[in-house]
KEKE-3310 file (N, C-alpha, C; in steps of 0.2 Angstrom, whole numbers, plus 5000, padded with zeros to 4 digits):
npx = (5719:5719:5710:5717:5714:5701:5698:5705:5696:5684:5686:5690:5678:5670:5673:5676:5683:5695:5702:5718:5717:5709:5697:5680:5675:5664:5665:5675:5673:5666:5676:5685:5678:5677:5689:5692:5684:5689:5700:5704:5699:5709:5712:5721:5725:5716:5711:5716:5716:5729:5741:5757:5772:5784:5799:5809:5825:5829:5817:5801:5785:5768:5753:5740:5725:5730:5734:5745:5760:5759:5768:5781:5782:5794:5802:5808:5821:5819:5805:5805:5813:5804:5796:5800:5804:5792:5783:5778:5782:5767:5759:5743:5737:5732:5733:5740:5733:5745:5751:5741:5746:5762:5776:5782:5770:5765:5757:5759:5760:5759:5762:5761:5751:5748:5759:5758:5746:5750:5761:5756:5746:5756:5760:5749:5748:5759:5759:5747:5752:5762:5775:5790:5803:5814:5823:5828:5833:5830:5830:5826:5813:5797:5793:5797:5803:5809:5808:5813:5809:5821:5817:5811:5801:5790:5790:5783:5791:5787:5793:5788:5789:5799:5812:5819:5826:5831:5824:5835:5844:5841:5845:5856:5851:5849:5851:5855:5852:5839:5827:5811:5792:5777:5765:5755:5744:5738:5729:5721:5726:5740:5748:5762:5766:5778:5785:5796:5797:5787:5792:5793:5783:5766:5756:5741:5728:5715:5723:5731:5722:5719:5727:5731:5719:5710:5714:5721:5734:5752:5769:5784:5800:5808:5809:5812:5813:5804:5802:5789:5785:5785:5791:5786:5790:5780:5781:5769:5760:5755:5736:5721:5715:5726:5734:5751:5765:5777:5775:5777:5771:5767:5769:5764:5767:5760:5769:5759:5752:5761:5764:5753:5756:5764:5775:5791:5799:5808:5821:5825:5822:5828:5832:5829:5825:5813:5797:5780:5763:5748:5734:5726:5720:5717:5726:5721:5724:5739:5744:5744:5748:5741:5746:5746:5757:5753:5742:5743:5745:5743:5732:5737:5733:5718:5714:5722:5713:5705:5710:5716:5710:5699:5707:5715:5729:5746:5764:5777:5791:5801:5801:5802:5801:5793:5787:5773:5772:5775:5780:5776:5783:5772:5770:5777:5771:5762:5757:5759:5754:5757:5751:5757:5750:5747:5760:5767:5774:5786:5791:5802:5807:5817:5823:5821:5819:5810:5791:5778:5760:5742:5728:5719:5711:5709:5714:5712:5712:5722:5730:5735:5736:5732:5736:5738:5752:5757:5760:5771:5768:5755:5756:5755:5739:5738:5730)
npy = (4282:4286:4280:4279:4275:4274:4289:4294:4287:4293:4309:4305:4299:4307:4309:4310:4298:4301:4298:4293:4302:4312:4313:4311:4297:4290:4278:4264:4254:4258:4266:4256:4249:4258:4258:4244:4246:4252:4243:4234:4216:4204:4195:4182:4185:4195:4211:4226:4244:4257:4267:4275:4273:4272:4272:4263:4256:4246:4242:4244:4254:4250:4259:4251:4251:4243:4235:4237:4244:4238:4228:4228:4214:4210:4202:4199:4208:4217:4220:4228:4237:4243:4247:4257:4265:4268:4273:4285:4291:4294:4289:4283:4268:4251:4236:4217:4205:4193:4189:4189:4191:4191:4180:4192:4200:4210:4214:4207:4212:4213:4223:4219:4219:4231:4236:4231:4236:4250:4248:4241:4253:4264:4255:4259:4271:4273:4266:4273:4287:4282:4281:4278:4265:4259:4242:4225:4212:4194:4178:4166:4161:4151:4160:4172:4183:4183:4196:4212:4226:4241:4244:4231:4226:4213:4205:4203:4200:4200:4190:4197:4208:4214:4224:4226:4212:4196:4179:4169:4176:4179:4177:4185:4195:4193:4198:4208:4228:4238:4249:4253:4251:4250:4236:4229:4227:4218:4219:4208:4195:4200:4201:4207:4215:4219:4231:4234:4237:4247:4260:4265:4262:4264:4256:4257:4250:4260:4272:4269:4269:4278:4285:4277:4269:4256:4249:4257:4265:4262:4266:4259:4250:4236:4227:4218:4199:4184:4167:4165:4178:4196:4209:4227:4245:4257:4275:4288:4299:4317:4320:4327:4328:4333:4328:4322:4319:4308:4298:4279:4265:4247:4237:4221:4208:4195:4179:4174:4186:4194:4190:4187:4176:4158:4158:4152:4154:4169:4174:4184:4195:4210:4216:4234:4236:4245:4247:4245:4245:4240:4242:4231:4227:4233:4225:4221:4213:4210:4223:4230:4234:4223:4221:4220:4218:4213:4218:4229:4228:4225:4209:4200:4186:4186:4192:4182:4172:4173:4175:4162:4152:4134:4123:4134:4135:4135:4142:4137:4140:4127:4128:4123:4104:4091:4079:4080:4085:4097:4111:4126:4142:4154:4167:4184:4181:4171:4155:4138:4122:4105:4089:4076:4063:4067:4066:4055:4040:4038:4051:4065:4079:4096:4106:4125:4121:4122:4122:4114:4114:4114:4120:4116:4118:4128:4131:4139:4139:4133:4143:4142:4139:4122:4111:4101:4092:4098:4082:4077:4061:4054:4042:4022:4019:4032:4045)
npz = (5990:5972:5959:5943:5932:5929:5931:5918:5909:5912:5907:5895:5889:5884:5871:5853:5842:5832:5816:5807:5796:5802:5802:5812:5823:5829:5838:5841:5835:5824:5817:5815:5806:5794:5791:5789:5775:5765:5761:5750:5745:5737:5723:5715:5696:5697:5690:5694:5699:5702:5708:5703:5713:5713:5705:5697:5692:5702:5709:5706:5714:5718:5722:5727:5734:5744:5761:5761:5749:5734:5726:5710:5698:5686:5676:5663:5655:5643:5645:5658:5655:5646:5653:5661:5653:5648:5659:5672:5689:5697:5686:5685:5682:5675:5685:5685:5698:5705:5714:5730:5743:5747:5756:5764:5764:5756:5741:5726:5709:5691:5677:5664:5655:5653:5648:5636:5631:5631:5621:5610:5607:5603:5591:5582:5580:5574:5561:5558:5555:5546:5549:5550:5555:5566:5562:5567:5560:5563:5565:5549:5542:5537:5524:5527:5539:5556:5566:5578:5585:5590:5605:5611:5601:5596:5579:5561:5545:5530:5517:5503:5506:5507:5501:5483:5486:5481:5481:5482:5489:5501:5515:5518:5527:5536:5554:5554:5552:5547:5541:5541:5540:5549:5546:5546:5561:5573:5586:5593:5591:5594:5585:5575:5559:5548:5537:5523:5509:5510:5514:5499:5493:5489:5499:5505:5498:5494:5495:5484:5473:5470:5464:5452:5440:5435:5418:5414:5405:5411:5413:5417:5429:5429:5445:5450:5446:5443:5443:5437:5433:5433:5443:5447:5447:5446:5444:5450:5444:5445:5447:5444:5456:5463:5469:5473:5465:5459:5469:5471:5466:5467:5455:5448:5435:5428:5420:5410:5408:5397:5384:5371:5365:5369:5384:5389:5398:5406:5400:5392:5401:5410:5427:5431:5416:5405:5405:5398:5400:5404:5417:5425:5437:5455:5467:5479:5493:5490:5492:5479:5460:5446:5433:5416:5399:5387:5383:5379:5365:5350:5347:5336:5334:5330:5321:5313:5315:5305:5294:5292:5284:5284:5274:5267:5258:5265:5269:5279:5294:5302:5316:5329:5334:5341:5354:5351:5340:5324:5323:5316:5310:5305:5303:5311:5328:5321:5323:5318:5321:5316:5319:5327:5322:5310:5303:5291:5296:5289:5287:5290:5302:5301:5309:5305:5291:5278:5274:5266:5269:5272:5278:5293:5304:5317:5334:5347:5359:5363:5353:5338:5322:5317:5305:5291:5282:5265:5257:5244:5237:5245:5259:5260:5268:5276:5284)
capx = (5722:5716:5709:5718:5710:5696:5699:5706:5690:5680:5689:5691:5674:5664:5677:5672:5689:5699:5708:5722:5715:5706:5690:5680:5672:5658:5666:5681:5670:5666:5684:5689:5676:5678:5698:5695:5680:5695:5706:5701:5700:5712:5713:5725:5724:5710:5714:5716:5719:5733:5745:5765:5775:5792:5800:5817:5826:5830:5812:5792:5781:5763:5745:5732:5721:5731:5737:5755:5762:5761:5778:5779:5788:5796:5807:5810:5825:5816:5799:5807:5816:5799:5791:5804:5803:5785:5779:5782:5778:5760:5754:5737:5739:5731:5739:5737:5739:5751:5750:5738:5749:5768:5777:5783:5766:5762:5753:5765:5757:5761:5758:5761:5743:5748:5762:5754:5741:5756:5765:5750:5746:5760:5761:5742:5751:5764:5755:5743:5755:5765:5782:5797:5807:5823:5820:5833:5832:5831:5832:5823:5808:5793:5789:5800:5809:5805:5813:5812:5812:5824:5813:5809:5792:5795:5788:5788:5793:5786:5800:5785:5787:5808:5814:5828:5829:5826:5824:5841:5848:5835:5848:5860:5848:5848:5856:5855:5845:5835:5822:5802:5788:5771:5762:5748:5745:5732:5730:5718:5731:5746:5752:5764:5769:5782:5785:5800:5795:5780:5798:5797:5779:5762:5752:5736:5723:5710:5726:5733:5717:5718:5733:5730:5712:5709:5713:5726:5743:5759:5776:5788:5804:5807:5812:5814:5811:5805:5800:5781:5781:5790:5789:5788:5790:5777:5780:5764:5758:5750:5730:5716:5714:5731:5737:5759:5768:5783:5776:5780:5766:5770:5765:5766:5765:5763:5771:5753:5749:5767:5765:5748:5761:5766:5781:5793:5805:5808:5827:5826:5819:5832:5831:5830:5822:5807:5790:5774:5760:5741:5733:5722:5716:5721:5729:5721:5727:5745:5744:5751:5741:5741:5748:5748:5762:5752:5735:5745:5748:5737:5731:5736:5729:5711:5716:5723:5707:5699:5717:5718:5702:5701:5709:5721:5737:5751:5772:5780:5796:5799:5803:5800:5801:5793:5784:5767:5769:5779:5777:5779:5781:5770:5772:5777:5766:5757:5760:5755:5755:5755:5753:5761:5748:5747:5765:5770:5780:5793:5796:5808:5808:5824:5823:5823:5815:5802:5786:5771:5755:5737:5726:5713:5709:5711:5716:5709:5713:5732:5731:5740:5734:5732:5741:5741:5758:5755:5764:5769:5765:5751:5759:5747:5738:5740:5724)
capy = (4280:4286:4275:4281:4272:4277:4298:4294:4284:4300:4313:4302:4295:4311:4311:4304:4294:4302:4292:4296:4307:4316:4311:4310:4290:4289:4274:4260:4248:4262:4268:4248:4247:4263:4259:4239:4247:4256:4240:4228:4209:4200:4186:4180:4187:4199:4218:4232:4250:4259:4274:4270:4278:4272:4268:4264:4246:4240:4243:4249:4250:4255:4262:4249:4251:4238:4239:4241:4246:4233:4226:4228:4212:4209:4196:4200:4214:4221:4223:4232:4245:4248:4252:4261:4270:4273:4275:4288:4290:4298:4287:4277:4263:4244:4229:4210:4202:4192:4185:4194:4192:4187:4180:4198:4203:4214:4212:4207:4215:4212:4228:4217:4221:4238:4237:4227:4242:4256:4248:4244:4262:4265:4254:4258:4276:4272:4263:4277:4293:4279:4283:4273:4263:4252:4234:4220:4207:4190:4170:4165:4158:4150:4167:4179:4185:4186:4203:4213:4235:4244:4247:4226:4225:4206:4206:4198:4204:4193:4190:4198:4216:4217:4227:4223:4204:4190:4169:4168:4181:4182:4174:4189:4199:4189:4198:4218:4232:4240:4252:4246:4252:4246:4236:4228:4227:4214:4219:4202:4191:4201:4202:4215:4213:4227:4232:4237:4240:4252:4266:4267:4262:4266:4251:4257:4249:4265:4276:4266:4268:4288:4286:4273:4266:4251:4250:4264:4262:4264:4266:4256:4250:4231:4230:4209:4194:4179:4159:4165:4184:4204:4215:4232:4251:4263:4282:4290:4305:4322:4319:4332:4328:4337:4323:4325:4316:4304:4293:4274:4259:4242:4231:4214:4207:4187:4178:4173:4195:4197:4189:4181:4169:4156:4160:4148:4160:4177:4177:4194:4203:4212:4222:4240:4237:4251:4240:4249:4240:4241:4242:4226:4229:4235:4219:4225:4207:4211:4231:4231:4234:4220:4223:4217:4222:4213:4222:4237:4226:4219:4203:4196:4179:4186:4192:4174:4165:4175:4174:4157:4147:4129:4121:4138:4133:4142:4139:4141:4137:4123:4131:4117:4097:4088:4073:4080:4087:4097:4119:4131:4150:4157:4175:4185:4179:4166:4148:4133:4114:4097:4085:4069:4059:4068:4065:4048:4037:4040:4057:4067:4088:4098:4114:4130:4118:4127:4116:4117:4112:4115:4123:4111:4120:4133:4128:4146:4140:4135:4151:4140:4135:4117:4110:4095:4091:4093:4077:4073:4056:4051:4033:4017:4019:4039:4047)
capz = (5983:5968:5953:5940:5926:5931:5929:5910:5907:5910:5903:5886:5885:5879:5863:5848:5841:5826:5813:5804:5793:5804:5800:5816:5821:5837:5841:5840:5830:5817:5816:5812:5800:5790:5789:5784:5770:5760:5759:5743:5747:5731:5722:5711:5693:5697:5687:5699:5695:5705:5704:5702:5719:5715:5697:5698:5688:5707:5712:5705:5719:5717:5729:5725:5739:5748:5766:5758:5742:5729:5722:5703:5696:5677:5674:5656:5656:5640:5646:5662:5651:5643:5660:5665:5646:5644:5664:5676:5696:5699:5683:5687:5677:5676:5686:5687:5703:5704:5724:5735:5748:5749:5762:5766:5769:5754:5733:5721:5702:5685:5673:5658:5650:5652:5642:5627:5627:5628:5615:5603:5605:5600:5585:5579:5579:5571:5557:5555:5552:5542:5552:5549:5562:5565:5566:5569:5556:5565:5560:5542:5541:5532:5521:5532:5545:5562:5568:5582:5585:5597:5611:5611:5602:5589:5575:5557:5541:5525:5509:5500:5510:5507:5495:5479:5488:5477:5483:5481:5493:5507:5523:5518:5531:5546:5558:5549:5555:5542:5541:5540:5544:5551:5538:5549:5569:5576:5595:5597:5591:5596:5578:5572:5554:5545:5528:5521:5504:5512:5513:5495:5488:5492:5501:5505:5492:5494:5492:5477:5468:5469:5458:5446:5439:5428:5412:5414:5404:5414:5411:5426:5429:5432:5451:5451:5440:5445:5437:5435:5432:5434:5447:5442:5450:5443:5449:5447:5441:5448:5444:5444:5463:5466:5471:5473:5459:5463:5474:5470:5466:5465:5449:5445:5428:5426:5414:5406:5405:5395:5378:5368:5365:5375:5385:5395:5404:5406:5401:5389:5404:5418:5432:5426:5408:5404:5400:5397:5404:5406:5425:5425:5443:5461:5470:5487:5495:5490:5490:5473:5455:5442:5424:5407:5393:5383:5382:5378:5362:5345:5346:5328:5333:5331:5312:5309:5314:5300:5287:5288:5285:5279:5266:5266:5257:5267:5270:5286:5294:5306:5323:5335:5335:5348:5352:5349:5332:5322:5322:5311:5311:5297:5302:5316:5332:5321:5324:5313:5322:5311:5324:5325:5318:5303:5298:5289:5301:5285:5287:5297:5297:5301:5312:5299:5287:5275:5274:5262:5273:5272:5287:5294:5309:5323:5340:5349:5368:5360:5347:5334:5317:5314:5298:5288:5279:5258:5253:5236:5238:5248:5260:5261:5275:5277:5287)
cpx = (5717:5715:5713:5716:5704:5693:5701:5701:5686:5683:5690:5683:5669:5667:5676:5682:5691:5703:5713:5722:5712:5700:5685:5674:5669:5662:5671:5680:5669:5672:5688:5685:5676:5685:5698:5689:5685:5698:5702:5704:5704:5713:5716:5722:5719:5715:5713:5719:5724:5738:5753:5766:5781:5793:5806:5819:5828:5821:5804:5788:5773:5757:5740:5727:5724:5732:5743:5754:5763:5766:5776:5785:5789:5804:5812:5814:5822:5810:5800:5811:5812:5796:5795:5804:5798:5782:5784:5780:5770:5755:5749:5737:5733:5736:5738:5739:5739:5749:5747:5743:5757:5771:5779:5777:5761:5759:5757:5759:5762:5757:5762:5757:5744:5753:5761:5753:5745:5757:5760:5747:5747:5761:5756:5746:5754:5761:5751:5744:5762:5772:5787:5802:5811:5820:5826:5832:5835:5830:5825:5819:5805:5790:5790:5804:5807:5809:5809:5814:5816:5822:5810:5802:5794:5787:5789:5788:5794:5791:5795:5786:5794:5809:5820:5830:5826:5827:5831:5849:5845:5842:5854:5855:5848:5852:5856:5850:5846:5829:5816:5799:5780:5765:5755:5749:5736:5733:5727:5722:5740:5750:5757:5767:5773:5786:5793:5801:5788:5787:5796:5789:5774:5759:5746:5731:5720:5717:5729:5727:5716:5722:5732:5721:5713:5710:5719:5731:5746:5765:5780:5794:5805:5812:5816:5810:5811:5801:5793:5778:5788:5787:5791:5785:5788:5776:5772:5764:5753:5744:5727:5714:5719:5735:5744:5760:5774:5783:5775:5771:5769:5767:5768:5765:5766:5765:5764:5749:5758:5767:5759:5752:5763:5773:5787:5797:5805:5815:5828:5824:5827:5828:5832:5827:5815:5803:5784:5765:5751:5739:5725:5718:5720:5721:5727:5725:5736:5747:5749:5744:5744:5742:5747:5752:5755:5743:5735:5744:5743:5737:5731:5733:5723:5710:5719:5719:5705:5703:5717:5711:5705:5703:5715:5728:5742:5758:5774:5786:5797:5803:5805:5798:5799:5787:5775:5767:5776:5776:5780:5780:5780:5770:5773:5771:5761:5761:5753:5760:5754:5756:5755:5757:5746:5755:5766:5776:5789:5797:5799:5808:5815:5823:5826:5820:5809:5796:5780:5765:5748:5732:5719:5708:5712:5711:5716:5712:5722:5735:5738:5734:5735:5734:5741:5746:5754:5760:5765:5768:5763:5755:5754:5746:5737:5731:5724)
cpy = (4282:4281:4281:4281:4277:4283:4298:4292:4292:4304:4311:4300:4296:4311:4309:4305:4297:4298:4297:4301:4313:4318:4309:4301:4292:4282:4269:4257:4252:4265:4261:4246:4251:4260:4250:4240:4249:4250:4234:4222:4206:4195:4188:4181:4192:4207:4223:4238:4253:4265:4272:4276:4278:4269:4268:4257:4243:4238:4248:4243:4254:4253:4259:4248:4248:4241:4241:4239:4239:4232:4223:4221:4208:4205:4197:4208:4219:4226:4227:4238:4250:4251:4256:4268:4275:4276:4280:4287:4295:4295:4283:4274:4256:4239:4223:4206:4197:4185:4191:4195:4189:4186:4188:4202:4207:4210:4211:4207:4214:4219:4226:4219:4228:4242:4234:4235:4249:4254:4246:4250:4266:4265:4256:4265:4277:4268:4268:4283:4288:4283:4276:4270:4258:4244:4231:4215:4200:4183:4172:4160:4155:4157:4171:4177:4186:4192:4206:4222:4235:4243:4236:4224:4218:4205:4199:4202:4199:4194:4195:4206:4219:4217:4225:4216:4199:4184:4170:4171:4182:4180:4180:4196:4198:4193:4208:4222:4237:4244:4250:4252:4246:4244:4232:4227:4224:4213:4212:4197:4193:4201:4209:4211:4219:4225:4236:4241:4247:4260:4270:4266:4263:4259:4251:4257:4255:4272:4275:4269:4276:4289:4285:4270:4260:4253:4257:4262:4266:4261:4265:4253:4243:4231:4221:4205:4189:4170:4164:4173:4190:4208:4222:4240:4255:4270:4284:4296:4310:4322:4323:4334:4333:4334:4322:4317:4311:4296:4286:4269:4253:4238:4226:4211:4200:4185:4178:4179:4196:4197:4186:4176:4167:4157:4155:4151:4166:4177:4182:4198:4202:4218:4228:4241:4242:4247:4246:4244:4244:4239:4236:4226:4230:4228:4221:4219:4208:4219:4232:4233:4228:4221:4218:4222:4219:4215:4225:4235:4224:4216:4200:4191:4180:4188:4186:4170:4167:4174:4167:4151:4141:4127:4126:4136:4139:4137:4140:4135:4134:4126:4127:4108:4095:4082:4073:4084:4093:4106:4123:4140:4151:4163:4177:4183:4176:4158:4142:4127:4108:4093:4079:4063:4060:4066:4058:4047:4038:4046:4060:4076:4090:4104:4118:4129:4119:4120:4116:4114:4114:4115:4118:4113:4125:4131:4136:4143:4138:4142:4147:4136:4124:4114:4100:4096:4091:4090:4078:4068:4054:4042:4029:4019:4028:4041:4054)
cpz = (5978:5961:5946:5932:5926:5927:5922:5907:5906:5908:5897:5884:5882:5873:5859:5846:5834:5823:5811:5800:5794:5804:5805:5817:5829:5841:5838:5835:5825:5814:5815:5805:5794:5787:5786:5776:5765:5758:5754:5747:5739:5730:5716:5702:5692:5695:5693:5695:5701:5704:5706:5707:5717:5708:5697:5696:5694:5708:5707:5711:5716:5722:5723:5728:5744:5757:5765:5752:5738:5725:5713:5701:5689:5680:5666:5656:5651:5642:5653:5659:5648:5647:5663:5659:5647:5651:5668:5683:5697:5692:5685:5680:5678:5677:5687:5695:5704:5712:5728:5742:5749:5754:5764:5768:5763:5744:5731:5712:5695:5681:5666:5651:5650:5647:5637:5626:5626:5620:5606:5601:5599:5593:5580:5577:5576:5563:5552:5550:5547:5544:5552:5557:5562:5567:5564:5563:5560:5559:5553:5546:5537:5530:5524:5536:5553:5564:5575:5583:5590:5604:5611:5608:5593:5585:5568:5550:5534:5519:5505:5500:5511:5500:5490:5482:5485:5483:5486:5485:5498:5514:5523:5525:5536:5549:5558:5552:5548:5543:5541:5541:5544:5545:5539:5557:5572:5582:5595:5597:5592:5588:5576:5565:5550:5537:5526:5514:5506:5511:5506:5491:5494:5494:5503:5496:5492:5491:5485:5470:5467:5465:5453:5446:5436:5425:5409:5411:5407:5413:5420:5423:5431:5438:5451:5448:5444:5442:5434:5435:5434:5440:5444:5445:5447:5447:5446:5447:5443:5444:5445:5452:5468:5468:5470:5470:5461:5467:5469:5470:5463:5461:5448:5440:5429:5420:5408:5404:5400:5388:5377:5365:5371:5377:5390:5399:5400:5405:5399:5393:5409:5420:5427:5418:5410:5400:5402:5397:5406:5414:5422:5431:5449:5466:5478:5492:5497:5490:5485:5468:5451:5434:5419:5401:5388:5379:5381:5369:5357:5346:5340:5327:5330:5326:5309:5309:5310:5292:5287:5290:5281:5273:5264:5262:5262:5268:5277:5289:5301:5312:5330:5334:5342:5347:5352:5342:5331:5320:5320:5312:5304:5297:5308:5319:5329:5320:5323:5319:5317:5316:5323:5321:5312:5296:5299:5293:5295:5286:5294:5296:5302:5304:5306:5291:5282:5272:5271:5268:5270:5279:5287:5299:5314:5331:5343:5358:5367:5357:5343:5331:5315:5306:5295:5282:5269:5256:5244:5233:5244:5252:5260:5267:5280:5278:5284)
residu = (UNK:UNK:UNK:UNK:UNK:UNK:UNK:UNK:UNK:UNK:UNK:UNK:UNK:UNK:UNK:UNK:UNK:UNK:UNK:UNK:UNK:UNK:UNK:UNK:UNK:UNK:UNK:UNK:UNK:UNK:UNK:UNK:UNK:UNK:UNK:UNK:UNK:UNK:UNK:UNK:UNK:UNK:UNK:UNK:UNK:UNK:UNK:UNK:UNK:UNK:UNK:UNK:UNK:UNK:UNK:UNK:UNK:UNK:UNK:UNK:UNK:UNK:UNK:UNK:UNK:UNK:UNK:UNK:UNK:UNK:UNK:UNK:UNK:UNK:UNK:UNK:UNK:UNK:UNK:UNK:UNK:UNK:UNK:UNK:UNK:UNK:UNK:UNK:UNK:UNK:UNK:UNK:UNK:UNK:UNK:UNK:UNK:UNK:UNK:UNK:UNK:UNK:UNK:UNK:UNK:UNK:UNK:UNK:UNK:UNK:UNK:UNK:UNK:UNK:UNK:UNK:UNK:UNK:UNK:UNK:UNK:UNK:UNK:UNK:UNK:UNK:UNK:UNK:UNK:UNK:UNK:UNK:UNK:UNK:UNK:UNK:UNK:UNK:UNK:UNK:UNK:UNK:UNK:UNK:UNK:UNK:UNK:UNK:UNK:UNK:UNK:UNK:UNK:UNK:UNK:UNK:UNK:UNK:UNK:UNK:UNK:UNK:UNK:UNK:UNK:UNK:UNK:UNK:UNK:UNK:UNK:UNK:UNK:UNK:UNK:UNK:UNK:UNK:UNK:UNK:UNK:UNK:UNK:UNK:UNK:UNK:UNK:UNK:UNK:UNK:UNK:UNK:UNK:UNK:UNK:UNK:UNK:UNK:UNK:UNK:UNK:UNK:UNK:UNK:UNK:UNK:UNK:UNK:UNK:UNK:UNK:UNK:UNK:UNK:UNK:UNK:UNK:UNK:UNK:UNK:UNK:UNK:UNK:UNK:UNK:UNK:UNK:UNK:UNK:UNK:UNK:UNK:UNK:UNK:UNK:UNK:UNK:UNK:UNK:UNK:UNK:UNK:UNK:UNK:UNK:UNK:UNK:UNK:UNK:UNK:UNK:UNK:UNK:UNK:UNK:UNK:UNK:UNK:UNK:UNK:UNK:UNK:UNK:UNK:UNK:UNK:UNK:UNK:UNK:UNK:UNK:UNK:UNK:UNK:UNK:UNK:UNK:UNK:UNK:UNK:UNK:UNK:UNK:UNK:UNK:UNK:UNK:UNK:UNK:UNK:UNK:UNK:UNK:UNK:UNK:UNK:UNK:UNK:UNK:UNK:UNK:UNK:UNK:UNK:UNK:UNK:UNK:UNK:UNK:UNK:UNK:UNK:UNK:UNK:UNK:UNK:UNK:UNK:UNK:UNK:UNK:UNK:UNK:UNK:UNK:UNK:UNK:UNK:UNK:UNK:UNK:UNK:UNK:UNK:UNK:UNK:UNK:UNK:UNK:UNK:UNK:UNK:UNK:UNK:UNK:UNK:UNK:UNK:UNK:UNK:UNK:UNK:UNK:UNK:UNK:UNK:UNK:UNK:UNK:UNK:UNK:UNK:UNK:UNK:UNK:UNK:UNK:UNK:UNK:UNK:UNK:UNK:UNK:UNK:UNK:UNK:UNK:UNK:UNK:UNK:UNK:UNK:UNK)
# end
């Protein structure tokens, strides 16, 4: 009887043991450790790098050294539309894992973090060549809008950055897609912020300031009015730089830059009025510049402290009753006060009213002459 073991024993056991690959191993134990040296040991959230085998919306699998393919899985229908958008198969990518091991046997990976960094790529890119994009306008908020772009990426969109919309009409947007572009993007905090006045004006401070300088007067167009000041569209003008003519800068004028007189509302301004306006400084904070109309303008008050010195006789006509004193206009933009305890609890004045007086004083943080009433008879007791 022949051993037949035996005969297979010798004839195999001059051979040294080939893997699959073909890669020759001296022994069984060296061909077990070579094949478990390849395969990563994981843990739960640990980053691995891998290359996508299979991309399809039932199904991404992906080669991360494991002993089988790692199962890609997205729950969010949007962020699986991006991975299906922006990845292809043969991309080596970054993946998070998920479960080292499912009950099925194989990684389950998350390439969450892969799509952030696609898509802030994207946006840092978008931002830099100043390219335009559709954004959704969602609910109202404190100081905006939350919105959201085609491709899923959510954002916010401050009242400050929407164009032609006052207070008063902001919730007519909810729901509208609108053009924008990118107006800041903070990959640490995951922030996108989008501009929609960026369309139409320039926003970078450093470019702003290539256009306009301090001290510049500019001719604009009021865009929107509001309690405490103008908005106002200055195209600018081709400069020695070469610099192309047309494009747009956004100024602001407050009501305390409009008039060296005090001013309570802006009713005589509208939308569309032509104002002519000095460049006070570049607003880098609000990427706008800061105007004054009235800088453009004489300061008569500063020829009145010198026209009307003490003791002055002057007339002027009663403008204003109130319970601090009684004001006159003595000529255009100059204004006389008589304060309430200069006039005799007898007297009474009559708006339009012409008033002889006597200047006693300059009120320079008011910019309004002081006035005592000349009586023609003096009452008991009169200070």
């Amino acid at each position: 009887m022949v051993d037949n073991t035996s005969s297979t024993s010798k004839k195999t056991s001059g051979k040294p043991f080939v893997s699959a690959r073909g890669n020759p191993a001296s022994s069984m134990a060296e061909l077990m450790a070579k094949v478990g040296s390849n395969l990563q040991i994981l843990q739960k959230g640990q980053t691995v790098t891998g290359t996508i085998k299979k991309l399809t919306p039932q199904e991404i699998l992906m080669d991360i050294g494991a002993k089988g393919d790692a199962l890609v899985i997205e729950y969010d229908k949007q962020n699986l539309e991006n991975l299906l958008s922006y990845l292809k198969v043969g991309d080596v990518v970054r993946a998070t894992i998920i479960s080292a091991e499912s009950e099925e046997g194989f990684p389950v990976v998350s390439l969450r973090r892969t799509l952030d960094d696609i898509i802030f790529e994207k946006l840092s890119k978008l931002e830099k060549q100043e390219e335009a994009l559709e954004i959704e306008v969602g609910d109202l908020t404190r100081g905006g809008y939350f919105v959201q772009t085609t491709d899923g990426i959510r954002g916010f969109l401050p009242t400050s950055q929407i164009s032609g919309t006052t207070s008063d009409d902001l919730s007519v947007l909810t729901g509208k897609k609108i053009q924008a572009k990118i107006f800041e993007v903070d990959r640490s905090k995951k922030k996108v912020v989008f501009s929609q006045k960026a369309l139409n004006y320039i926003l970078n401070p450093d470019e702003i300031r290539k256009h306009v300088a301090r001290d510049d007067v500019v001719e604009g167009e009021i865009t929107g009015i509001t309690p405490y000041g103008l908005f106002i569209s200055v195209k600018t003008k081709k400069d020695a730089k070469g610099l192309p003519a047309g494009r747009q800068v956004e100024g602001f004028i407050h009501i305390s830059e409009i008039s060296y007189e005090r001013i309570d509302n802006l009713d005589s301004f509208k939308k569309g009025d032509k104002v002519r306006a000095q460049v006070i400084e570049v607003d880098a904070s609000n990427r706008r510049i800061s105007l004054s109309i009235k800088r453009t303008k004489k300061d008569t008050f500063l020829e009145a402290k010198v026209k009307y010195k003490e003791e002055t006789k002057v007339k002027g006509t009663v403008s204003r009753v109130s319970s601090r004193g009684i004001i006159l206009a003595l000529e255009e933009g100059i204004l006389g006060l008589i304060p309430s305890d200069k006039i005799p609890a007898d007297k009474t004045y009559k708006m339009g009213e012409v008033v002889n007086a006597e200047v006693v004083g300059v009120d320079e943080r008011r910019r309004v002459i002081i006035l005592s009433p000349i009586l023609k008879a003096v009452p008991i007791g009169y200070r």
